[in-house]
Predicted model as a PDB file, atoms N, CA, C, CB and O in Angstrom, pLDDT in the B-factor column:
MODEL        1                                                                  
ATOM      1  N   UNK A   1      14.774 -16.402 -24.677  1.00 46.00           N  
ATOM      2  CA  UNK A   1      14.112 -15.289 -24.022  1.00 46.00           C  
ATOM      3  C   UNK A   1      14.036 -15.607 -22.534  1.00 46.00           C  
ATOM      4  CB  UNK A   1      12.691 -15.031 -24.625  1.00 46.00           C  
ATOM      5  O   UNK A   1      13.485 -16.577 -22.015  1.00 46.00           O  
ATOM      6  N   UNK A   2      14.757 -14.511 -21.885  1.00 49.00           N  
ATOM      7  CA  UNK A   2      14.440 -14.824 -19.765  1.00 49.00           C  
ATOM      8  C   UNK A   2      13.723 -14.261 -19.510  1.00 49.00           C  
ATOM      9  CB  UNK A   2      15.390 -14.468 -18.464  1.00 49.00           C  
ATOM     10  O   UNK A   2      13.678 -13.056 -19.759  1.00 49.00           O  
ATOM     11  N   UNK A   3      12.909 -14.872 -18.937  1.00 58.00           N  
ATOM     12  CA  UNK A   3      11.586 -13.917 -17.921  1.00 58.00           C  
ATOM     13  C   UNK A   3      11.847 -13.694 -16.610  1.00 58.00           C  
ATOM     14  CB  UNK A   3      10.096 -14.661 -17.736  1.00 58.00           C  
ATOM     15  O   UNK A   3      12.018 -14.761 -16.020  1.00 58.00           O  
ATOM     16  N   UNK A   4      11.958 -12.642 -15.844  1.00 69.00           N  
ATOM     17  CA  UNK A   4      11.942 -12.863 -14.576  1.00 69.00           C  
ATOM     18  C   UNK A   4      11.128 -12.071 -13.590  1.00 69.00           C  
ATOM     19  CB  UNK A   4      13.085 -12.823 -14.276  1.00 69.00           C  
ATOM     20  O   UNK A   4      11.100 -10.846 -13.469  1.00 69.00           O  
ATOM     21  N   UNK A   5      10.462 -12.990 -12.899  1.00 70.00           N  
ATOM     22  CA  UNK A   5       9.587 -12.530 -11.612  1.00 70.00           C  
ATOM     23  C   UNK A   5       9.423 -11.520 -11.136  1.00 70.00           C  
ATOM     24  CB  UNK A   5       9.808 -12.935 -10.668  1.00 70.00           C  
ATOM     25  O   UNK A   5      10.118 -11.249 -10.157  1.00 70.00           O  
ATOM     26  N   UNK A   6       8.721 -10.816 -11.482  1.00 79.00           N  
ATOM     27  CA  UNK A   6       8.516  -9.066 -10.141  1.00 79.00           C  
ATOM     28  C   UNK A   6       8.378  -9.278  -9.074  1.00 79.00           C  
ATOM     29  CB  UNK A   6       7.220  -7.978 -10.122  1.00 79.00           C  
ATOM     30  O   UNK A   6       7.238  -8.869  -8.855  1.00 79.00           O  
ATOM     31  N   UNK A   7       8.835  -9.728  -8.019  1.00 85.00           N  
ATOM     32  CA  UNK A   7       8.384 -10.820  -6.931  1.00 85.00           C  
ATOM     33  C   UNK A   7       8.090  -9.113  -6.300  1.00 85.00           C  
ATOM     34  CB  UNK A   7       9.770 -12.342  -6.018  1.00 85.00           C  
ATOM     35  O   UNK A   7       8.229  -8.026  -6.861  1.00 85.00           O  
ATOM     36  N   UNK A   8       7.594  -9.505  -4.778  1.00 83.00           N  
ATOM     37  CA  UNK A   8       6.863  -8.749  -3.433  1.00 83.00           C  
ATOM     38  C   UNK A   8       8.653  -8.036  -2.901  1.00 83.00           C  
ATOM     39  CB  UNK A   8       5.804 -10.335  -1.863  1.00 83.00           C  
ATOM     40  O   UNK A   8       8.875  -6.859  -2.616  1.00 83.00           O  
ATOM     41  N   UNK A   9       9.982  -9.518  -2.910  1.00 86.00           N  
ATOM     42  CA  UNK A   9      10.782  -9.191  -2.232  1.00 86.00           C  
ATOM     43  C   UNK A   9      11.553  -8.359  -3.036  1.00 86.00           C  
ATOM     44  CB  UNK A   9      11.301 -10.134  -1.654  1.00 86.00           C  
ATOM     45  O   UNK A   9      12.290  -7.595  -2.413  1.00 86.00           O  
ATOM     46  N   UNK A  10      11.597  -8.278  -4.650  1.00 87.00           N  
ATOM     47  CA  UNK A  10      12.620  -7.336  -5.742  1.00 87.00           C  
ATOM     48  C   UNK A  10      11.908  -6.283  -5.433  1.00 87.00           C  
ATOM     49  CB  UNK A  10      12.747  -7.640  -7.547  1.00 87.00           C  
ATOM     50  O   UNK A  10      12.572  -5.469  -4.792  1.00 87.00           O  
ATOM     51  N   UNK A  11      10.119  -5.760  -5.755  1.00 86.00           N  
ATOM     52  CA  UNK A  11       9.891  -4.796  -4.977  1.00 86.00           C  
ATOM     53  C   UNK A  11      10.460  -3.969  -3.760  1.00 86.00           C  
ATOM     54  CB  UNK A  11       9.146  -5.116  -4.763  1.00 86.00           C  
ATOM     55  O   UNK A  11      10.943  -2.837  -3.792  1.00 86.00           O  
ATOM     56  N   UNK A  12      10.294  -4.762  -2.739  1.00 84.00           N  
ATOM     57  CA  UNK A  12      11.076  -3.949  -1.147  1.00 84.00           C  
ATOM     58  C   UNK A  12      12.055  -3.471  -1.196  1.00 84.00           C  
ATOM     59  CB  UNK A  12      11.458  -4.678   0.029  1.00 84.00           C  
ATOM     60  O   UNK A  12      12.403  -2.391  -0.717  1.00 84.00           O  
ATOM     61  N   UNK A  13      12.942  -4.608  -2.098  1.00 88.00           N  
ATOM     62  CA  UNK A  13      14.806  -4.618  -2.321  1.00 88.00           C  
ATOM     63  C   UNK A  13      15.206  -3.410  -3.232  1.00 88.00           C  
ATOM     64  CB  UNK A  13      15.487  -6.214  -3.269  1.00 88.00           C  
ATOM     65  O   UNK A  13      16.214  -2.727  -3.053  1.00 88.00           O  
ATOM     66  N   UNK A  14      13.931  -3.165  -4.621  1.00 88.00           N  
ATOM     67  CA  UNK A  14      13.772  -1.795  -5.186  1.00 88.00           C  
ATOM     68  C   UNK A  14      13.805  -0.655  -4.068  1.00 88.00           C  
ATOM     69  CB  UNK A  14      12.396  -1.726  -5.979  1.00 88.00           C  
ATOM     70  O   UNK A  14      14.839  -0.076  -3.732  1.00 88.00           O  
ATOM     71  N   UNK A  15      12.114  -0.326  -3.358  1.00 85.00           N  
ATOM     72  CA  UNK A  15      12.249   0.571  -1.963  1.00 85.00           C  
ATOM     73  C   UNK A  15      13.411   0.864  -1.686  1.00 85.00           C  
ATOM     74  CB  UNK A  15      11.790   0.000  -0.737  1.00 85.00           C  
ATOM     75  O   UNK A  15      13.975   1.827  -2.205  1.00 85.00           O  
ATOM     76  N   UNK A  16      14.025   0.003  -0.729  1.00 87.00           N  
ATOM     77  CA  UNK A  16      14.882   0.085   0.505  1.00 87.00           C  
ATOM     78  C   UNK A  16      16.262   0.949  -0.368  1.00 87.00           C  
ATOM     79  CB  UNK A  16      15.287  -1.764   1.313  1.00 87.00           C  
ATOM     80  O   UNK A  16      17.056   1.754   0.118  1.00 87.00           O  
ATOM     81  N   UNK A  17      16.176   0.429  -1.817  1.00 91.00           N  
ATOM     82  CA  UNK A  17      17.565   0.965  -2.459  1.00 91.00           C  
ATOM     83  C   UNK A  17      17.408   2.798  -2.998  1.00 91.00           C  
ATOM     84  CB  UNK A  17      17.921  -0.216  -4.064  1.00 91.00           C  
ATOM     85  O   UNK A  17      18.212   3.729  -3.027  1.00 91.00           O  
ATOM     86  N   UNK A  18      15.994   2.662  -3.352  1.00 93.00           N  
ATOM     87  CA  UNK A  18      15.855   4.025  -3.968  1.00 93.00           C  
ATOM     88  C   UNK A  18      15.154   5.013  -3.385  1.00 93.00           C  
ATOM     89  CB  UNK A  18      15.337   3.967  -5.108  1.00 93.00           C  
ATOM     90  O   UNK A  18      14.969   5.987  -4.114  1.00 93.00           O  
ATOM     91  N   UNK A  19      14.487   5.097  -1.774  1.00 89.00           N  
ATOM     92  CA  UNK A  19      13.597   5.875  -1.392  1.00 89.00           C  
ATOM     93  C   UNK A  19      14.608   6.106  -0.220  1.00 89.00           C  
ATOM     94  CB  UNK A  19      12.065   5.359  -1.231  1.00 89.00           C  
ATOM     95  O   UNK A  19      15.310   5.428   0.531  1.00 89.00           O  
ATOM     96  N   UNK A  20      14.308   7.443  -0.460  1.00 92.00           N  
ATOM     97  CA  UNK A  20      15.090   8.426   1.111  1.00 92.00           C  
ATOM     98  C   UNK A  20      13.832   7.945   2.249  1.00 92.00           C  
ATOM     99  CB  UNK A  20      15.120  10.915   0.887  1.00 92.00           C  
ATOM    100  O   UNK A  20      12.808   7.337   1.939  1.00 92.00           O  
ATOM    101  N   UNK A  21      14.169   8.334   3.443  1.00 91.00           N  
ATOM    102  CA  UNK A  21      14.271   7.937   4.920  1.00 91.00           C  
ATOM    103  C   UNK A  21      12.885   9.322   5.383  1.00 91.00           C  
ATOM    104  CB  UNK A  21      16.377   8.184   5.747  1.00 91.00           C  
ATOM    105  O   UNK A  21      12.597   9.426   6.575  1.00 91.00           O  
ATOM    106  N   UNK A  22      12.440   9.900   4.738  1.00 94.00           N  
ATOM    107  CA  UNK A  22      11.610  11.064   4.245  1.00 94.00           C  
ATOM    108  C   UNK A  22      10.308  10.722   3.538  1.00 94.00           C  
ATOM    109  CB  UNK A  22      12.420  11.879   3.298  1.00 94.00           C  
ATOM    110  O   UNK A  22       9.180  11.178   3.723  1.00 94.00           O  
ATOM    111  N   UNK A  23      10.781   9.731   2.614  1.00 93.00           N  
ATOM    112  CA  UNK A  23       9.264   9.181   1.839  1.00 93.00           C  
ATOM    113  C   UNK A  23       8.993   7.971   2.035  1.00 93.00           C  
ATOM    114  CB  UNK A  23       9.158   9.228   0.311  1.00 93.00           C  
ATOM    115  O   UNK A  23       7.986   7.492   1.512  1.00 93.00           O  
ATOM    116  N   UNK A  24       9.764   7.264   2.769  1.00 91.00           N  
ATOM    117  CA  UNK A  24       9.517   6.080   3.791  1.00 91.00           C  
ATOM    118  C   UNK A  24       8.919   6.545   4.918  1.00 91.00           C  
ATOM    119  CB  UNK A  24      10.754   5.352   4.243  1.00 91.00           C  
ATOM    120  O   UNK A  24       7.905   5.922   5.235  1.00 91.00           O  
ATOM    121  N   UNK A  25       9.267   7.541   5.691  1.00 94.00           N  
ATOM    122  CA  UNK A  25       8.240   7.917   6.644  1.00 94.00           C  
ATOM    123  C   UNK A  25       6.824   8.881   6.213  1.00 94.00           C  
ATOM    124  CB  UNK A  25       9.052   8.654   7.686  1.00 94.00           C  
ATOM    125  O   UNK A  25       5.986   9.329   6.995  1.00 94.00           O  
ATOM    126  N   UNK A  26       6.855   8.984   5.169  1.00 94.00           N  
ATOM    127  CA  UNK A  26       5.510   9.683   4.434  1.00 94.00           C  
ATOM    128  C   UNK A  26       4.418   8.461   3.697  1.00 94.00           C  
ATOM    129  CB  UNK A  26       6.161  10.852   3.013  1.00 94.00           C  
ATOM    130  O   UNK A  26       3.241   8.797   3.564  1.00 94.00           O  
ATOM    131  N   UNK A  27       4.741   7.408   3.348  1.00 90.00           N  
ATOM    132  CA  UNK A  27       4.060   6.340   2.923  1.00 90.00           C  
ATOM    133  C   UNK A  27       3.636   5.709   4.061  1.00 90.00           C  
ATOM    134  CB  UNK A  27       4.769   5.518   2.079  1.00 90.00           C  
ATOM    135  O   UNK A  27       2.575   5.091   3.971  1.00 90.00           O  
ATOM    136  N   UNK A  28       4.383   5.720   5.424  1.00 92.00           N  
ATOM    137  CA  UNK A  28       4.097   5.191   6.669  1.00 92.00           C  
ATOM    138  C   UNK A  28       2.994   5.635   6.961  1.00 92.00           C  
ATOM    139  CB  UNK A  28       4.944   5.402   7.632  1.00 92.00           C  
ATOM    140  O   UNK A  28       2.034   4.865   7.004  1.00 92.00           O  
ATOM    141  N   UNK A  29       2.826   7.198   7.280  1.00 95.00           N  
ATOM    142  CA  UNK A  29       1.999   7.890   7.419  1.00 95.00           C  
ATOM    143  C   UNK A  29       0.535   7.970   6.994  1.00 95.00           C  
ATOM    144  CB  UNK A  29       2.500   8.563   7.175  1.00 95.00           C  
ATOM    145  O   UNK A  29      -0.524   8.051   7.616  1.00 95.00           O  
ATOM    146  N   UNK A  30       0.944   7.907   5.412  1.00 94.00           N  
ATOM    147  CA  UNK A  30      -0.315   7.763   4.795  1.00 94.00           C  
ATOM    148  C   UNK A  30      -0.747   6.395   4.802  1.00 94.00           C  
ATOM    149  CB  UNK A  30      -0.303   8.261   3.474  1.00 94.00           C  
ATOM    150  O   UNK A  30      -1.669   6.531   3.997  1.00 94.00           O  
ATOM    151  N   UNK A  31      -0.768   5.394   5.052  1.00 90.00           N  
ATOM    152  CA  UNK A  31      -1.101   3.906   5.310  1.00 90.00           C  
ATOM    153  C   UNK A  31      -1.723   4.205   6.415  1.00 90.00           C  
ATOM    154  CB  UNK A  31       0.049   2.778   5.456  1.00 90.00           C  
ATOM    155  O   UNK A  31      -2.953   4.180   6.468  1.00 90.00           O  
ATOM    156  N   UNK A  32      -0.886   4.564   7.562  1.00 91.00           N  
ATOM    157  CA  UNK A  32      -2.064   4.827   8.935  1.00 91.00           C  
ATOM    158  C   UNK A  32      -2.941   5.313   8.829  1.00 91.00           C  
ATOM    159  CB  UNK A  32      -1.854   5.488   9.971  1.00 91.00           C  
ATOM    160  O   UNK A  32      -4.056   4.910   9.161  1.00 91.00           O  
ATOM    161  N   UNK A  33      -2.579   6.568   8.207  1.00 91.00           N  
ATOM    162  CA  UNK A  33      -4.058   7.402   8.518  1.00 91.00           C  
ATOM    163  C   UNK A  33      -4.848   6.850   7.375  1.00 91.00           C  
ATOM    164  CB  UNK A  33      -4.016   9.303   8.453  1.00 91.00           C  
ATOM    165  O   UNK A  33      -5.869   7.534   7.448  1.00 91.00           O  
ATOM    166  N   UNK A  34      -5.011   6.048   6.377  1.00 83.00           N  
ATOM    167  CA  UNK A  34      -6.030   4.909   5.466  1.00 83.00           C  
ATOM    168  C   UNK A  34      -6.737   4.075   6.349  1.00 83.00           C  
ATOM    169  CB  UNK A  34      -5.198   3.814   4.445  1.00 83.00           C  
ATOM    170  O   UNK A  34      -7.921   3.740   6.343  1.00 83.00           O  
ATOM    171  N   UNK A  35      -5.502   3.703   7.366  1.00 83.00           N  
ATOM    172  CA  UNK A  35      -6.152   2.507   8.040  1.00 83.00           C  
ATOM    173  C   UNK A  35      -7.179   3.075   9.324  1.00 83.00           C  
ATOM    174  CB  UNK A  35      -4.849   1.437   8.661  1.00 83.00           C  
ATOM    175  O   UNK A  35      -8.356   2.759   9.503  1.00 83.00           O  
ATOM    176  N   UNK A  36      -6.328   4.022  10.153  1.00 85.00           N  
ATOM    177  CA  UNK A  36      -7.493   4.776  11.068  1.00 85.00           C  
ATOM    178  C   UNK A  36      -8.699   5.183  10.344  1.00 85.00           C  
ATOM    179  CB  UNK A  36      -6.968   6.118  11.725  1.00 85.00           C  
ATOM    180  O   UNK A  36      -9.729   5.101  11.014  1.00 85.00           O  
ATOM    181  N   UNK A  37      -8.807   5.539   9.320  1.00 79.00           N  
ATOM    182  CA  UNK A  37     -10.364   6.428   8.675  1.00 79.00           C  
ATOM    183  C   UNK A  37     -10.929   4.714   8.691  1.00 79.00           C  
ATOM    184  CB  UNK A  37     -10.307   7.634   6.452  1.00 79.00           C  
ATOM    185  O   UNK A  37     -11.800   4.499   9.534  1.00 79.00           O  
ATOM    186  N   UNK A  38     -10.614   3.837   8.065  1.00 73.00           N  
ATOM    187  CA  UNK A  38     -11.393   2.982   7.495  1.00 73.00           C  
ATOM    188  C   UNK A  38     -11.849   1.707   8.866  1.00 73.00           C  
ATOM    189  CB  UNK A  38     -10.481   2.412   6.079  1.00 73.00           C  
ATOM    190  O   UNK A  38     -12.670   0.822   8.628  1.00 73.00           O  
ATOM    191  N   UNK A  39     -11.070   1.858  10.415  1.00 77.00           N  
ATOM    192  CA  UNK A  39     -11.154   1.809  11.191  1.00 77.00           C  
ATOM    193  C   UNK A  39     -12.335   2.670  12.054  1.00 77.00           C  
ATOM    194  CB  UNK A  39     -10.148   1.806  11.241  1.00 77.00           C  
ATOM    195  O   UNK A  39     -13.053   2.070  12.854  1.00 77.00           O  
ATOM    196  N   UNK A  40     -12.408   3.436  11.932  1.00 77.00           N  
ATOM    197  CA  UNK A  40     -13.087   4.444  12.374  1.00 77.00           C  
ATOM    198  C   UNK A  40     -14.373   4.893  11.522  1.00 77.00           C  
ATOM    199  CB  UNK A  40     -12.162   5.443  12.508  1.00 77.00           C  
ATOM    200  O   UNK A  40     -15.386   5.461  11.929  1.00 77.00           O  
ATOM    201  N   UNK A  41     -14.123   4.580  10.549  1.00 73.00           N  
ATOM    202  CA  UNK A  41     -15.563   5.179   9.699  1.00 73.00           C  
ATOM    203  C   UNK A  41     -16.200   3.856   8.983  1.00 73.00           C  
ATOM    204  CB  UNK A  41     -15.132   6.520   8.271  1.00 73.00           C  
ATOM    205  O   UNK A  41     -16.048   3.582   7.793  1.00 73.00           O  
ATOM    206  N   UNK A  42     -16.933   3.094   9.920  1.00 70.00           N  
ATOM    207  CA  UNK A  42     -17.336   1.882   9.383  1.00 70.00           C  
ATOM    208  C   UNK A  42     -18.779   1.679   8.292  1.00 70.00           C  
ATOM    209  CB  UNK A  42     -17.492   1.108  10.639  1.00 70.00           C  
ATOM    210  O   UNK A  42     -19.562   0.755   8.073  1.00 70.00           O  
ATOM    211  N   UNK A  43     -18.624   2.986   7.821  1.00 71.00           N  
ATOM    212  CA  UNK A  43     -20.127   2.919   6.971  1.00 71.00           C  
ATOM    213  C   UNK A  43     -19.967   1.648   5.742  1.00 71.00           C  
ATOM    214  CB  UNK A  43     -20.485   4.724   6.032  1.00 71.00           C  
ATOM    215  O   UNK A  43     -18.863   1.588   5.201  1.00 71.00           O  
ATOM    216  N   UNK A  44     -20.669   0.988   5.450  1.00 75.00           N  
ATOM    217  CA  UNK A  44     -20.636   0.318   4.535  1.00 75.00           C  
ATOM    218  C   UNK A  44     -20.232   0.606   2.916  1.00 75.00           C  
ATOM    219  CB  UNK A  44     -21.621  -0.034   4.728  1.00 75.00           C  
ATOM    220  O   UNK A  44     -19.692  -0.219   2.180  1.00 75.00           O  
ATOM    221  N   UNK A  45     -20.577   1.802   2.595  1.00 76.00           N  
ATOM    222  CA  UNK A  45     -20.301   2.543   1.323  1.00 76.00           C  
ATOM    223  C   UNK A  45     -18.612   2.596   1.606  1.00 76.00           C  
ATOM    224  CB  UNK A  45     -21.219   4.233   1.168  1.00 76.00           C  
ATOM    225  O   UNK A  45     -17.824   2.246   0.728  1.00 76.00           O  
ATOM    226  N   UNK A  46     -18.228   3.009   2.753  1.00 74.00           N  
ATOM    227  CA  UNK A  46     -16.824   3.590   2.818  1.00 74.00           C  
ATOM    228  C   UNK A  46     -15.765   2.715   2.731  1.00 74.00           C  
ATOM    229  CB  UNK A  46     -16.603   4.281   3.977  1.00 74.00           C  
ATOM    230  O   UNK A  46     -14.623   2.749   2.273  1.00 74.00           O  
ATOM    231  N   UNK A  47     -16.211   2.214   3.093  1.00 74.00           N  
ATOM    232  CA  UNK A  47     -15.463   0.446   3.909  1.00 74.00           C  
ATOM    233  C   UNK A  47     -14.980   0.334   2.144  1.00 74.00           C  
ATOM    234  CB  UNK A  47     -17.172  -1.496   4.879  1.00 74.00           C  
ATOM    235  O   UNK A  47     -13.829   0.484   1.734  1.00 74.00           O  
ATOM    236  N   UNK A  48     -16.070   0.064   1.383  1.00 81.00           N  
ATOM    237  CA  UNK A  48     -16.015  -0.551   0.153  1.00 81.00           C  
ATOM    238  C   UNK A  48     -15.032   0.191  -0.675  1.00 81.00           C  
ATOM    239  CB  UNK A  48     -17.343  -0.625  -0.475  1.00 81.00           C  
ATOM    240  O   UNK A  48     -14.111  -0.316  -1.314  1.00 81.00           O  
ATOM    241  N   UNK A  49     -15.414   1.794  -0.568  1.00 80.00           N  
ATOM    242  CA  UNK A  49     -14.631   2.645  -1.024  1.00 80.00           C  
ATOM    243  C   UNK A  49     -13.249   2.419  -1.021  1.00 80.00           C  
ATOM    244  CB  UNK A  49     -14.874   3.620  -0.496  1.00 80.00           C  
ATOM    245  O   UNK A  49     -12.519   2.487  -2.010  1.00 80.00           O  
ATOM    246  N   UNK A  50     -12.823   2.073   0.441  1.00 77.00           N  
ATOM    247  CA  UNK A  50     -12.050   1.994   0.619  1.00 77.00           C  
ATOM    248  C   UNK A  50     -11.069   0.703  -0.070  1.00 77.00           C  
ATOM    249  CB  UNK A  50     -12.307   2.234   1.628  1.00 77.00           C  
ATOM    250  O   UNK A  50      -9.897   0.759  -0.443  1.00 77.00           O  
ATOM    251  N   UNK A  51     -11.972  -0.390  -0.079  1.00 79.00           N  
ATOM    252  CA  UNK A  51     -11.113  -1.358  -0.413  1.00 79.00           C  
ATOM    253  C   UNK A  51     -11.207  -1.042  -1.868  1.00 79.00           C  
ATOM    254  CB  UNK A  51     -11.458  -2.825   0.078  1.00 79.00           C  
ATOM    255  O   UNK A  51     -10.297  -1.689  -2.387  1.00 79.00           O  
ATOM    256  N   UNK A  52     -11.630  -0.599  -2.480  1.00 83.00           N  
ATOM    257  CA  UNK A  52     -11.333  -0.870  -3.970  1.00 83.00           C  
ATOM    258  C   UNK A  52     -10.675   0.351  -3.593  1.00 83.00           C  
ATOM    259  CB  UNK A  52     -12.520  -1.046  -5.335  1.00 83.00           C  
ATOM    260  O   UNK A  52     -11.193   0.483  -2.484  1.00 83.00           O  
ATOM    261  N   UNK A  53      -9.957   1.274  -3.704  1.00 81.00           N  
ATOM    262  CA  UNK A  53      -8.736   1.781  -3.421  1.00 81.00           C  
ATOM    263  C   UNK A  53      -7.371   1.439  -3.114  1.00 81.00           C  
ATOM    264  CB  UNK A  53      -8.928   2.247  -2.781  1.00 81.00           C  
ATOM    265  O   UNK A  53      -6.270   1.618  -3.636  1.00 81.00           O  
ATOM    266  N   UNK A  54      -7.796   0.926  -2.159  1.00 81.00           N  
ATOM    267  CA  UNK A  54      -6.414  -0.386  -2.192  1.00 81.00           C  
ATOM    268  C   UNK A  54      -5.877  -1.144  -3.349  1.00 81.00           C  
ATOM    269  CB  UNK A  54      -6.789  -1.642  -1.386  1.00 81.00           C  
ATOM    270  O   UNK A  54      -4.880  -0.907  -4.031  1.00 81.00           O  
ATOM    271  N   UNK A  55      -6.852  -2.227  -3.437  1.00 81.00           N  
ATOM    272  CA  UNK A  55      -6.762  -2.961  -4.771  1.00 81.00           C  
ATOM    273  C   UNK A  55      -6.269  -2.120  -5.716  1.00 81.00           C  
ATOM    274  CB  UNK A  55      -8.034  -3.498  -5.273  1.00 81.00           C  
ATOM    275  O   UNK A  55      -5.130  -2.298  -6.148  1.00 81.00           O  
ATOM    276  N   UNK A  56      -7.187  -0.929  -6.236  1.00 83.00           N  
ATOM    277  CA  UNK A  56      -6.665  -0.108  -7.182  1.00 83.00           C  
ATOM    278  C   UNK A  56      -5.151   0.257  -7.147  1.00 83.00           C  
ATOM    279  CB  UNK A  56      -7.404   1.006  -7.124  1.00 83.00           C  
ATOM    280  O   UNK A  56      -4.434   0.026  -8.120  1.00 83.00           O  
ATOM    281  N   UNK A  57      -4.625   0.897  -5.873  1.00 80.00           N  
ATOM    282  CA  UNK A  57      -2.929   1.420  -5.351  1.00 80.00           C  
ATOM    283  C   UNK A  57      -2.478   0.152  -5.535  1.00 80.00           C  
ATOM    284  CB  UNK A  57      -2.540   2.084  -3.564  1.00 80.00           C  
ATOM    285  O   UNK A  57      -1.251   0.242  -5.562  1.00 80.00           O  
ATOM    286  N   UNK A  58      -2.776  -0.880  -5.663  1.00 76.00           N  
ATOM    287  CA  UNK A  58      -1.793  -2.653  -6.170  1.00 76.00           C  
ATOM    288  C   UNK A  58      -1.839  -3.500  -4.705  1.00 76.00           C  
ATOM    289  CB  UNK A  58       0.555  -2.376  -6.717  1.00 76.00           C  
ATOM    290  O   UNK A  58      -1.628  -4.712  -4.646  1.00 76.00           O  
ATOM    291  N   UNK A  59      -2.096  -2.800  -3.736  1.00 71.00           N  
ATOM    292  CA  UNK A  59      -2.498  -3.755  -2.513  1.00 71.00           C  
ATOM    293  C   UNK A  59      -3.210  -4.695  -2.164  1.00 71.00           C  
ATOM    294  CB  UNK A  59      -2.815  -3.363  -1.831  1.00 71.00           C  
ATOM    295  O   UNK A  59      -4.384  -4.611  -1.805  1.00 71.00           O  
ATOM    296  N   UNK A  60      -2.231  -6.136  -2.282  1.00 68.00           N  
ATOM    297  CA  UNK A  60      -3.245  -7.118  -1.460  1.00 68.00           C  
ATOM    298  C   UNK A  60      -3.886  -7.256  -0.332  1.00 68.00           C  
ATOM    299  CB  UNK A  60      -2.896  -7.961  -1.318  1.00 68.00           C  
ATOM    300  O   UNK A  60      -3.090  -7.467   0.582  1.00 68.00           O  
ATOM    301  N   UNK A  61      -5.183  -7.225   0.072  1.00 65.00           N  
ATOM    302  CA  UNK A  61      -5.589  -7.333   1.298  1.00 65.00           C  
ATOM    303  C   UNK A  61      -6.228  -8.447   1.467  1.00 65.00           C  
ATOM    304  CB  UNK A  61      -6.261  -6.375   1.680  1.00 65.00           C  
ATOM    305  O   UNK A  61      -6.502  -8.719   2.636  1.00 65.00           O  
ATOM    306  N   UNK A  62      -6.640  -9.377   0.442  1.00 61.00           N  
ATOM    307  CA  UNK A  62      -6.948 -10.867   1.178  1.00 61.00           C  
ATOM    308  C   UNK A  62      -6.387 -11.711   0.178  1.00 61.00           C  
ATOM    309  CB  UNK A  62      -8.657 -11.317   1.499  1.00 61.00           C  
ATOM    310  O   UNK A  62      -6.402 -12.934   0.322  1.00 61.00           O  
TER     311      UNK A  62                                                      
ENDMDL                                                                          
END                                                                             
Protein backbone atom coordinates (compact mmCIF):
# COMPACT_ATOMS: atom_id res chain seq x y z
CA UNK A 1 0.00 0.00 0.00
CA UNK A 2 1.62 3.82 -1.09
CA UNK A 3 0.71 6.66 0.77
CA UNK A 4 1.45 9.87 -0.48
CA UNK A 5 1.68 13.35 1.04
CA UNK A 6 -0.89 16.18 0.25
CA UNK A 7 1.94 18.46 0.69
CA UNK A 8 1.26 22.74 0.63
CA UNK A 9 3.51 22.42 -2.81
CA UNK A 10 1.05 19.39 -4.77
CA UNK A 11 -1.65 21.80 -3.59
CA UNK A 12 -0.24 25.10 -5.55
CA UNK A 13 1.08 22.67 -8.39
CA UNK A 14 -2.89 21.43 -8.33
CA UNK A 15 -3.94 25.58 -8.48
CA UNK A 16 -1.53 26.77 -10.94
CA UNK A 17 -2.65 23.61 -13.29
CA UNK A 18 -6.44 23.87 -12.92
CA UNK A 19 -7.60 27.49 -12.11
CA UNK A 20 -8.08 30.12 -14.91
CA UNK A 21 -6.27 33.58 -14.50
CA UNK A 22 -10.07 34.90 -13.44
CA UNK A 23 -10.39 32.85 -10.19
CA UNK A 24 -6.87 33.43 -9.31
CA UNK A 25 -7.56 36.99 -9.40
CA UNK A 26 -10.94 36.50 -7.46
CA UNK A 27 -9.35 34.46 -4.48
CA UNK A 28 -6.72 37.36 -4.52
CA UNK A 29 -9.34 39.62 -3.97
CA UNK A 30 -11.20 37.98 -1.50
CA UNK A 31 -8.05 37.35 0.84
CA UNK A 32 -7.53 41.17 0.77
CA UNK A 33 -10.53 42.32 1.45
CA UNK A 34 -10.51 39.37 4.73
CA UNK A 35 -7.42 40.86 5.55
CA UNK A 36 -8.41 44.74 5.30
CA UNK A 37 -11.83 44.10 7.44
CA UNK A 38 -9.86 42.18 10.05
CA UNK A 39 -7.16 44.97 9.84
CA UNK A 40 -9.48 47.54 10.22
CA UNK A 41 -12.13 46.20 12.46
CA UNK A 42 -10.16 45.33 15.53
CA UNK A 43 -13.05 44.43 17.88
CA UNK A 44 -12.16 41.54 19.83
CA UNK A 45 -15.31 39.36 18.99
CA UNK A 46 -14.32 39.96 15.24
CA UNK A 47 -10.76 39.41 15.28
CA UNK A 48 -11.80 35.92 16.74
CA UNK A 49 -14.49 35.55 14.26
CA UNK A 50 -12.33 35.97 12.03
CA UNK A 51 -9.70 33.60 12.84
CA UNK A 52 -11.76 30.69 13.31
CA UNK A 53 -12.81 31.28 9.76
CA UNK A 54 -9.67 30.89 8.49
CA UNK A 55 -8.81 27.83 10.31
CA UNK A 56 -12.21 26.65 9.29
CA UNK A 57 -11.37 27.63 5.05
CA UNK A 58 -7.98 25.14 5.97
CA UNK A 59 -5.68 28.22 6.57
CA UNK A 60 -2.69 28.22 8.58
CA UNK A 61 -2.09 31.32 10.36
CA UNK A 62 0.31 30.42 13.15
Amino acid sequence: MSMTANTVHDRLELARTTLTPTQVLSVLLAVAALGFVLVMFQDPTAHEAMHNFRHAAGVVCH
